[in-house]
C-alpha positions in Angstrom: 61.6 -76.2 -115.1 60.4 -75.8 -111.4 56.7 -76.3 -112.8 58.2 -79.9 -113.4 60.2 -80.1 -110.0 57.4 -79.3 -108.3 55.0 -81.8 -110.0 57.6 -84.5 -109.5 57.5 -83.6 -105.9 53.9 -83.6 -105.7 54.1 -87.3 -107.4 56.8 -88.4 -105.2 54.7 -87.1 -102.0 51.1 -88.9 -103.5 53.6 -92.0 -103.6 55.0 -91.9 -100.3 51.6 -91.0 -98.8 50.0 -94.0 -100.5 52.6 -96.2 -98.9 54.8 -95.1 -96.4 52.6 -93.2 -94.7 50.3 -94.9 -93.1 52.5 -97.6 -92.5 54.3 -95.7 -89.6 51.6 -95.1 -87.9 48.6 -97.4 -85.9 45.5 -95.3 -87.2 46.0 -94.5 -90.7 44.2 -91.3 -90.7 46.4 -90.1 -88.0 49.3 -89.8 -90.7 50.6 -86.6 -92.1 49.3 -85.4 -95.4 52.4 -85.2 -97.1 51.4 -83.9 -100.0 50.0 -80.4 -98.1 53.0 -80.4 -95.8 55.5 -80.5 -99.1 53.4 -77.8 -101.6 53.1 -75.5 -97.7 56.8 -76.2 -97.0 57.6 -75.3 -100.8 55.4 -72.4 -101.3 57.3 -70.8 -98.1 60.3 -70.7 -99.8 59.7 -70.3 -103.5 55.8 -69.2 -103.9 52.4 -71.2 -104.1 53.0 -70.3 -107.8 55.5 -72.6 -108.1 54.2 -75.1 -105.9 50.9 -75.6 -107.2 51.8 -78.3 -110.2 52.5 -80.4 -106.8 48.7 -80.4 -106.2 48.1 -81.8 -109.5 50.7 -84.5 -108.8 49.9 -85.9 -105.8 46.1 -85.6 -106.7 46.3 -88.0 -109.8 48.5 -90.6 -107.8 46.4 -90.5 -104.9 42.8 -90.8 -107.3 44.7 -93.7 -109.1 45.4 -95.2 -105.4 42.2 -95.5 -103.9 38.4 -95.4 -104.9 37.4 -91.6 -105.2 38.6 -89.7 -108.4 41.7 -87.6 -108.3 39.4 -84.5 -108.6 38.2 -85.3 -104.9 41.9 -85.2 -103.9 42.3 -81.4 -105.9 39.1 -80.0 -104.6 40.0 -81.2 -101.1 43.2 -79.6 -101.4 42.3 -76.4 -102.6 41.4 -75.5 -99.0 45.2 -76.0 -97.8 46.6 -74.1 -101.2 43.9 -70.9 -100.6 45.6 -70.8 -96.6 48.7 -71.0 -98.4 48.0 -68.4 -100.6 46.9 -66.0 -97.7 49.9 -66.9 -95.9 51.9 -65.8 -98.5 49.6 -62.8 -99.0 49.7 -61.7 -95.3 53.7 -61.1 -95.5 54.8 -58.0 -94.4 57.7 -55.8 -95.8 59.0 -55.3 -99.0 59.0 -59.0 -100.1 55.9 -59.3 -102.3 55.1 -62.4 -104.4 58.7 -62.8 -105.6 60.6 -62.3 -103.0 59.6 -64.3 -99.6 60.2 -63.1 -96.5 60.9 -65.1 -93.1 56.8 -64.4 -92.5 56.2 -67.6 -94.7 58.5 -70.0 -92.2 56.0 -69.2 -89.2 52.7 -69.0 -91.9 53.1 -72.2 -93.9 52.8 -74.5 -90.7 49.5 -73.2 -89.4 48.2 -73.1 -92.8 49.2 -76.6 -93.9 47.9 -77.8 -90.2 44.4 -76.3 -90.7 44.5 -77.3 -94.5 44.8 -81.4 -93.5 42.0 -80.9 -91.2 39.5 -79.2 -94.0 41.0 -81.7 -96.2 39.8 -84.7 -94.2 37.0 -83.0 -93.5 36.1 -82.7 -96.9 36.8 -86.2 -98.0 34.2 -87.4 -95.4 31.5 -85.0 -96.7 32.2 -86.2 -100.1 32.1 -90.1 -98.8 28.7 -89.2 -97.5 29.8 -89.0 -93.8 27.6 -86.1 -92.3 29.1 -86.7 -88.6 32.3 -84.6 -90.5 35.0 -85.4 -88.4 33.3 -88.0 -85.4 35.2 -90.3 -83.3 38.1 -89.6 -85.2 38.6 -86.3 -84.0 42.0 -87.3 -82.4 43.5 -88.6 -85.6 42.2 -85.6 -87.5 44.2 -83.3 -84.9 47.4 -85.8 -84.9 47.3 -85.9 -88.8 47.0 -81.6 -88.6 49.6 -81.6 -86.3 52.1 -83.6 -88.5 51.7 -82.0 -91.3 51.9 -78.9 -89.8 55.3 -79.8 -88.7 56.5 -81.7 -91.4 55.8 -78.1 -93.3 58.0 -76.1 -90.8 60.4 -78.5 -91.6 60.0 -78.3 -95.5 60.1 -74.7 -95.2 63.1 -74.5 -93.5 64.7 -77.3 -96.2 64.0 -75.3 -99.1 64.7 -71.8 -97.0 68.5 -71.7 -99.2 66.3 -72.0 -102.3 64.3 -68.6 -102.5 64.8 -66.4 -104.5 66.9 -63.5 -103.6 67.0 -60.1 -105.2 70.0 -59.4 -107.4 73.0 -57.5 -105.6 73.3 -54.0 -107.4 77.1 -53.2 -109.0 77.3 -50.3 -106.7 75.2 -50.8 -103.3 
């Protein structure tokens, strides 16, 4: 069941990235990557395991949106899920993969921040643009910083949604 939350998350952040996005802003590329900020946000409460069919989502919508193939979208993303990963990997404490600890509310952030600048980055090496990130450096930066808050504030959305370990009969 959260398999399919999550992909309907990753499809309704493709959606509003596609449309919304951009919109609000004057450079396009300046916009926040919605999709990273939501599986980053997501993954902080919950896991990356259960955030991951979101990558898949918002990959196909944004492929069937514009010129490149969805796989372009994935592989540019994997960059932001593998800081994910090793956010959620670097948590100290007894939480381990199942339980999340407050460490991912700081982590996810910086991780989803530095994951929309490799992911722009990668989608001009794959257009053929060697100058990676050129005179749009400022828009890459704007669009990381975005994201990276938009994450925070994911995070701390779906914070009430972790899972928490069992209360014993007699603790």
């Amino acid at each position: 069941m959260s398999a399919l939350l999550a992909l309907a998350l990753g499809v309704a952040a493709g959606l509003a990235q596609v449309g919304a996005a951009p919109a609000l802003f004057a450079e396009p590329r300046a916009a926040p990557l919605l999709p990273i900020a939501v599986v980053a946000g997501w993954s902080a409460a919950r896991g990356l395991g259960e955030a991951a069919p979101a990558l898949l989502g918002a990959a196909v919508v944004l492929g069937a949106a514009s010129e490149e193939r969805a796989g372009w979208f994935l592989l540019a993303m994997l960059p932001a899920a593998a800081l994910i990963a090793g956010a959620g990997a670097a948590r100290p404490g007894p939480s381990g993969p199942a339980l999340p600890s407050a460490w991912g509310l700081l982590l996810a952030p910086a991780a989803a921040g530095l994951g929309a600048a490799l992911y722009q980055g990668l989608l001009q090496l794959a257009a053929g643009q060697l100058g990676v990130l050129g005179g749009d450096r400022e828009a890459v930066l704007a669009a990381a910083a975005w994201t990276a808050v938009l994450a925070g504030v994911v995070a701390l959305l779906a914070w009430p949604l972790r899972p928490r370990p069992a209360p014993g009969l007699f603790r």
